[in-house]
C-alpha positions in Angstrom: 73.6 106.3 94.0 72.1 106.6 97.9 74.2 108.6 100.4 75.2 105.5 101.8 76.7 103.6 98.9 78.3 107.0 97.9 80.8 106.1 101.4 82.0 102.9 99.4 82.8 104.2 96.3 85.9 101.9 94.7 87.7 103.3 91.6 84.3 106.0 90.9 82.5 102.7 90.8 79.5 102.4 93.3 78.0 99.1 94.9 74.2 98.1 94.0 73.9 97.8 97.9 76.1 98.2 101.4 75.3 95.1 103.9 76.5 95.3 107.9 77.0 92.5 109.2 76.9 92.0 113.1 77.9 88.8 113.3 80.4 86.0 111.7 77.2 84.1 111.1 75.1 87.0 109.1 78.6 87.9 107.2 78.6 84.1 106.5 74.9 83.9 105.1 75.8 87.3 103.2 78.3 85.9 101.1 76.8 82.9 100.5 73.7 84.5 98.8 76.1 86.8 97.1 78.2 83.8 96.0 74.9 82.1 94.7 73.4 84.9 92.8 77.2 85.6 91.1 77.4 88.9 92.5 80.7 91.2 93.2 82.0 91.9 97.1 84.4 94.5 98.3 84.9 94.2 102.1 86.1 97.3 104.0 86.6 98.8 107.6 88.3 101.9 108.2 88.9 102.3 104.0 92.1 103.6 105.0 93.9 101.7 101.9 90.9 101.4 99.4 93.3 103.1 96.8 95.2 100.1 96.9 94.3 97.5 94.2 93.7 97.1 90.5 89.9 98.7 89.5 86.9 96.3 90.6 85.6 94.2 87.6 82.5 93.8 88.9 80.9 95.5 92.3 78.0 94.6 93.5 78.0 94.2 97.4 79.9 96.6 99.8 80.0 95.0 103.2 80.9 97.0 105.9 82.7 95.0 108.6 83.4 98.0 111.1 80.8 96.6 113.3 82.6 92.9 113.9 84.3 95.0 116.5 84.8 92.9 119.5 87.4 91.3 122.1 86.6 87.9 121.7 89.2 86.6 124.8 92.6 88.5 126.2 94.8 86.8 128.2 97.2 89.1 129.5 99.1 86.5 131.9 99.7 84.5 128.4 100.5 87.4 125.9 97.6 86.8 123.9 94.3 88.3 122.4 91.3 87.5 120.3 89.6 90.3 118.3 87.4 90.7 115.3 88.8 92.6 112.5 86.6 95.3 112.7 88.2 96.5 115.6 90.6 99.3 115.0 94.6 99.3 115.8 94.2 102.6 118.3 91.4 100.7 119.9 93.4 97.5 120.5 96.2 99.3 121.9 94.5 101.4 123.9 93.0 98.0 125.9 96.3 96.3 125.9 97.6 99.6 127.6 95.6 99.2 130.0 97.8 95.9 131.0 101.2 97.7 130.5 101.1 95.6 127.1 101.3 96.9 123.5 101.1 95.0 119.9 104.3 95.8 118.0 102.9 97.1 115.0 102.2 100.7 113.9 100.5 101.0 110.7 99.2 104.6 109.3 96.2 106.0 110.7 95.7 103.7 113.7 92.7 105.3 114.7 90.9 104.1 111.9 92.9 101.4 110.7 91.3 97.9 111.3 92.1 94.9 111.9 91.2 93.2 108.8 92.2 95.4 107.3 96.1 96.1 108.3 96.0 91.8 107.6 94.6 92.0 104.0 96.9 94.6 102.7 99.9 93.7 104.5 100.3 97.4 105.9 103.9 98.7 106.8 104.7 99.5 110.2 107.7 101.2 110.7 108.8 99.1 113.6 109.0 95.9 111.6 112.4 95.5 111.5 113.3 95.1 114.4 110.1 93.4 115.9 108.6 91.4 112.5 105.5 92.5 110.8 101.9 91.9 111.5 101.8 88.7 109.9 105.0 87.6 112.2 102.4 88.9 114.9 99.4 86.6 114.1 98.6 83.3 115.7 95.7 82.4 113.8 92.6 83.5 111.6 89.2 83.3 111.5 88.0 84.0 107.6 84.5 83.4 105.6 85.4 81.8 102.5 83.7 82.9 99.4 80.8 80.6 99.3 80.1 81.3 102.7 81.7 78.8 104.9 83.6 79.7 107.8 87.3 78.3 108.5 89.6 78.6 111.4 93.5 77.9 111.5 95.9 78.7 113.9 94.9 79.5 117.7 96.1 81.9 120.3 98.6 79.7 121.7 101.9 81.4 120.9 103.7 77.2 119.9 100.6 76.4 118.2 101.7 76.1 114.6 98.7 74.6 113.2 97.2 76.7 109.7 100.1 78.9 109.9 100.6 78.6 106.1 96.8 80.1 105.7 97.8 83.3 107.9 100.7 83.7 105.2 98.0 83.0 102.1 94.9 85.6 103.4 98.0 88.6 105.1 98.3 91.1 102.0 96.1 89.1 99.5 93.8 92.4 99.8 90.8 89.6 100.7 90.5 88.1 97.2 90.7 84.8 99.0 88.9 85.4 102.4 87.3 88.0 104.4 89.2 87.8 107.7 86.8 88.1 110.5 88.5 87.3 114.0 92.6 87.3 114.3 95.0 85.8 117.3 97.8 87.8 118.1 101.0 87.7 120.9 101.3 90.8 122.0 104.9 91.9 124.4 104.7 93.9 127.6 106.0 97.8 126.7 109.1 98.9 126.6 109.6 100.6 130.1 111.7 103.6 128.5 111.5 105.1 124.8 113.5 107.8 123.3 113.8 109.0 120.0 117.2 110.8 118.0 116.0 113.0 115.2 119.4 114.4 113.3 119.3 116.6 109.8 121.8 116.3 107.4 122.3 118.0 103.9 123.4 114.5 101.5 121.5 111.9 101.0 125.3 110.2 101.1 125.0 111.1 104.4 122.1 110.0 105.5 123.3 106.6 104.1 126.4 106.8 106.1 124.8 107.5 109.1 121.7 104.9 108.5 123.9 102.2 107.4 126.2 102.8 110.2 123.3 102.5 112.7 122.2 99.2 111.1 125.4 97.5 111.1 126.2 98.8 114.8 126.0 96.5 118.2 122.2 97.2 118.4 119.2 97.2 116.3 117.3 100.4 117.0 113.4 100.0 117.8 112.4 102.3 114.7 115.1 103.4 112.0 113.7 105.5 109.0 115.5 108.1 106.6 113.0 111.1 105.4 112.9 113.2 102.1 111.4 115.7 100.6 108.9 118.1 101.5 108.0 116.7 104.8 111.9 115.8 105.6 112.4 119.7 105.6 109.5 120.6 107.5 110.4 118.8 110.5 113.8 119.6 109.9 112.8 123.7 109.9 110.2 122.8 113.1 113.3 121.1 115.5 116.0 123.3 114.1 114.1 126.7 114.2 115.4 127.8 110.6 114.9 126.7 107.2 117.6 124.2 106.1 120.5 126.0 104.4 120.5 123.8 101.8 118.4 123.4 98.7 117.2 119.6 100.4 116.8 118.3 103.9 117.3 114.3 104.9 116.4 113.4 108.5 117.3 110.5 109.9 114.9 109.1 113.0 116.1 106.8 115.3 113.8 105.2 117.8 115.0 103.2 121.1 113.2 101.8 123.4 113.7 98.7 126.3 115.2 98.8 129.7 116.2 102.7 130.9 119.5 102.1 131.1 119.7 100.3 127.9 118.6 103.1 126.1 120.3 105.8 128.1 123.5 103.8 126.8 122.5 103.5 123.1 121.5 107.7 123.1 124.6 107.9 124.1 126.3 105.7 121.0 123.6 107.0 118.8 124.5 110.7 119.3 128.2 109.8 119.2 128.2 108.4 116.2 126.3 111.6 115.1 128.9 113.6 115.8 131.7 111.4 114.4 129.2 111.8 111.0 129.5 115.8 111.5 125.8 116.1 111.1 124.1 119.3 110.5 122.2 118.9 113.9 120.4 116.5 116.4 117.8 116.2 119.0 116.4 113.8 121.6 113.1 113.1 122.0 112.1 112.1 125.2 108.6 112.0 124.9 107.3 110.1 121.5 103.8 112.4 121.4 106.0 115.5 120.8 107.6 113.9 117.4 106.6 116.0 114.7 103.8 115.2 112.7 105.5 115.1 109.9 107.1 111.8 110.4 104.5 109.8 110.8 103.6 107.3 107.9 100.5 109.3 107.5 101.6 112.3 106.2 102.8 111.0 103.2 99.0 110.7 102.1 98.7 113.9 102.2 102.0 114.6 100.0 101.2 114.6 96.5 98.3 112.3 94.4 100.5 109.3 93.7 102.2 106.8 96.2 104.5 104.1 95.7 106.1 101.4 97.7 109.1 99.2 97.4 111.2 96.8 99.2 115.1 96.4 98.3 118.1 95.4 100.3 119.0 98.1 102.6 122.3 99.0 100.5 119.9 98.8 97.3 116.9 100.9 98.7 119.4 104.0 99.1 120.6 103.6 96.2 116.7 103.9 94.9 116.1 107.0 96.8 119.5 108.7 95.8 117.9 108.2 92.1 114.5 108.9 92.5 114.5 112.2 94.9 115.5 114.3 92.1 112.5 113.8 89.9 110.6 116.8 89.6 107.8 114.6 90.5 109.8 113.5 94.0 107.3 114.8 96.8 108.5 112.9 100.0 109.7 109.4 100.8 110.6 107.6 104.0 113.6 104.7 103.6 112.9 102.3 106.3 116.4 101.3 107.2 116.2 97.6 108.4 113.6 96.5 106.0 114.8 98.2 102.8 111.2 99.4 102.2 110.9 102.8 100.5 107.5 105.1 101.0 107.2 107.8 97.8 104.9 110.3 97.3 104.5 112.0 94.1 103.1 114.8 92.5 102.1 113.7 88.7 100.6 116.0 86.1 98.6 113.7 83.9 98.5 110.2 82.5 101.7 110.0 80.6 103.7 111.7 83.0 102.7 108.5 85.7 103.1 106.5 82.8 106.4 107.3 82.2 107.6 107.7 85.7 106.1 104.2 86.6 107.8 102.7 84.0 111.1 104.4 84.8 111.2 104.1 88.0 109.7 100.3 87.7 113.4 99.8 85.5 115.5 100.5 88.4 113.3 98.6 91.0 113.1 96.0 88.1 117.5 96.0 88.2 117.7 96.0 91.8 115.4 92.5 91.8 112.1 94.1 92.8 109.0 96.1 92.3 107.8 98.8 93.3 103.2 98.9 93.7 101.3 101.8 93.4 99.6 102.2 96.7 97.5 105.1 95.8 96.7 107.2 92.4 93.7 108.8 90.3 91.6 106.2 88.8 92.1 107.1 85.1 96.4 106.4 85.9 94.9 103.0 86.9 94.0 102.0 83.0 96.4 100.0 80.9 98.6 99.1 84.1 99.0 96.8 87.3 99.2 98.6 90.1 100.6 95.2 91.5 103.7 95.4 89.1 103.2 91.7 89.3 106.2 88.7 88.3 105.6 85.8 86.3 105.8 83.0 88.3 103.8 85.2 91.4 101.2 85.6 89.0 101.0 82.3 88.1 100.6 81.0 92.1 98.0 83.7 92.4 96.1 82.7 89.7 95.7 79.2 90.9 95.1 80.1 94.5 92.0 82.5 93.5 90.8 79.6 91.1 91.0 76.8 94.5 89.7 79.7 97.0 87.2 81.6 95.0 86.5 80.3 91.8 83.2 82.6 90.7 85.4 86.0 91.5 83.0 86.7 94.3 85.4 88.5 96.7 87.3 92.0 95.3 87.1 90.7 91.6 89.6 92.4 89.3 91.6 94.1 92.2 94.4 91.6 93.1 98.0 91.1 91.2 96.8 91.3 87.1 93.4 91.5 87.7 92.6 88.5 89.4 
């Protein structure tokens, strides 16, 4: 094992060699002598989500696409960009700043997150319900198939429609169909004002109370999430001064943002409602850099060795937290309101302990309509079980899209939904 392939290590299993590809072109000639020869490839960027996925079958290439980092055109007078998808989120925004423009999507680690890589694995932002995800984003993709030849669909026109149904097919398919190279998004002009409500309350009843409430009300905040756990009572001891008086702590975090006065006016709702809820205590945020660090969707990777996500109904996903937070395995979890997606972290002693909580916590996920996928875990909790926690009839689909894109198993073998 060299120092370099030791960077790209995928479930403790090393690639023969690491390629870097400058260029669409090289990438393309890559995979085509990769795809001829039968071998293995795992793509990557910022390998901020290389956890994610079933264990490689068979690894044979690493190709690092961090330097496919370009702006290939921006049109700021048409809300529009072309980039490469090695370029990083922080990067992107940082040039669209630049314009008084933003892209309304806020994955975990944005300074390394990539492009290509916030597509392939479909990454959660915790704006997306009330602005869409990144796929609602994207106008169009540029992907190497996995014989090597290069396809295009979409463009950066915001009505053009064309090869929409391939930016649905390569966004979270973890690039077991394609490696996404270039990507066309509409971005929005940012908000002029943005404040944030942080309130601590002692229930998880009332955090429900108070979340649903805000969902249901005349306005859709920007950002609405309901935290748990161990980072929940951190933030809740750094804004309140003192540590909680009860045994938990549930913060609810409200983020508004648009006109000044439009948000002046819904601080003003949102902190009456809080008091109508008797809350434990509140605070405004006036700048967003002073939120604590312990809301942001990063630190739940540093909370415990197991993370799981989920996706219910709003009413459902509280319902999922109310039952799961009391596990002694229960680290941290973030409810995002809107989207009914639920963020876990977990501390789990060995193999049947995450066998056993997987399955049991599978069951209710499994009654509520769902599933809930292992984001990240040791690799020995990976044997004997799909991370994917995969249906029927999506397995089926999945099955025959990797046979009609990638027949051989040349791209991430083994590490989509079942193995595929």
């Amino acid at each position: 094992m060299t120092a370099e392939s030791d960077q790209f290590v995928v479930d403790g299993i090393s690639p023969s060699r690491v390629e870097t590809p400058t260029s669409v072109e090289e990438l393309s000639a890559i995979v085509t002598a990769a795809h001829g020869a039968g071998e293995g490839i795992i793509p990557s960027g910022g390998r901020t989500a290389m956890s994610l996925g079933n264990p490689p079958v068979r690894y044979d290439v690493a190709v690092d696409l961090t330097h496919l980092n370009n702006f290939v055109e921006y049109e700021p007078a048409d809300l529009t960009v072309v980039v490469e998808a090695g370029l990083t989120i922080q990067a992107l925004q940082d040039e669209l700043d630049k314009h008084g423009q933003w892209l309304p999507f806020d994955p975990a680690f944005a300074q390394r997150a990539t492009i290509g890589g916030v597509l392939a694995t479909n990454a959660v932002s915790t704006i997306r319900g009330s602005v869409g995800g990144v796929r609602d984003l994207t106008l169009g993709l540029k992907v190497v198939e996995a014989d090597g030849s290069i396809t295009k669909s979409g463009g950066r026109v915001v009505k053009n429609v064309q090869g929409f149904d391939l930016v649905r097919l390569h966004t979270g398919a973890l690039g077991t169909l394609g490696i996404i190279v270039e990507a066309a998004f509409k971005v929005a002009p940012k908000p002029a004002a943005h404040r944030a409500v942080l309130s601590w309350v002692d229930s998880i009843s009332t955090a429900r109370s108070v979340g649903m409430r805000l969902f249901n009300g005349s306005f859709m905040p920007q950002r609405l999430t309901v935290h748990t756990g161990s980072t929940a009572q951190a933030a809740v001891e750094l804004l309140s001064g003192q540590s909680p008086a009860a045994s938990e702590a549930f913060l609810v975090e409200v983020h508004l943002a648009g006109g000044v006065r439009t948000v002046d006016r819904q601080v003003d709702e949102v902190t009456g409602l809080l008091g109508s809820e008797m809350v434990d205590g509140y605070d405004v945020i006036h700048n967003p850099e002073e939120l604590p660090g312990q809301l942001a969707l990063d630190a739940l990777d540093s909370a415990g060795n197991v993370a799981t996500r989920a996706t219910f109904k709003p009413v459902a996903a509280f319902d999922f937290a109310e039952k799961t937070a009391g596990r002694a395995e229960s680290v941290a979890s973030q409810l995002h309101v809107a989207t009914g997606t639920v963020l876990s972290a977990w501390d789990v002693e060995s193999v049947e302990s995450f066998a056993q909580l997987t399955g049991e916590i599978r069951a209710v996920a499994h009654n509520a309509g769902t599933r809930v996928v292992i984001d990240r875990c040791p690799r020995e909790f990976k044997n004997g079980i799909d991370v994917w926690d995969g249906a029927a009839q999506e397995l089926e689909i999945s099955r025959r899209m990797k046979e009609q894109f990638d027949p051989l198993g040349t791209l991430n073998p083994g590490r989509f939904v079942a193995g595929i």
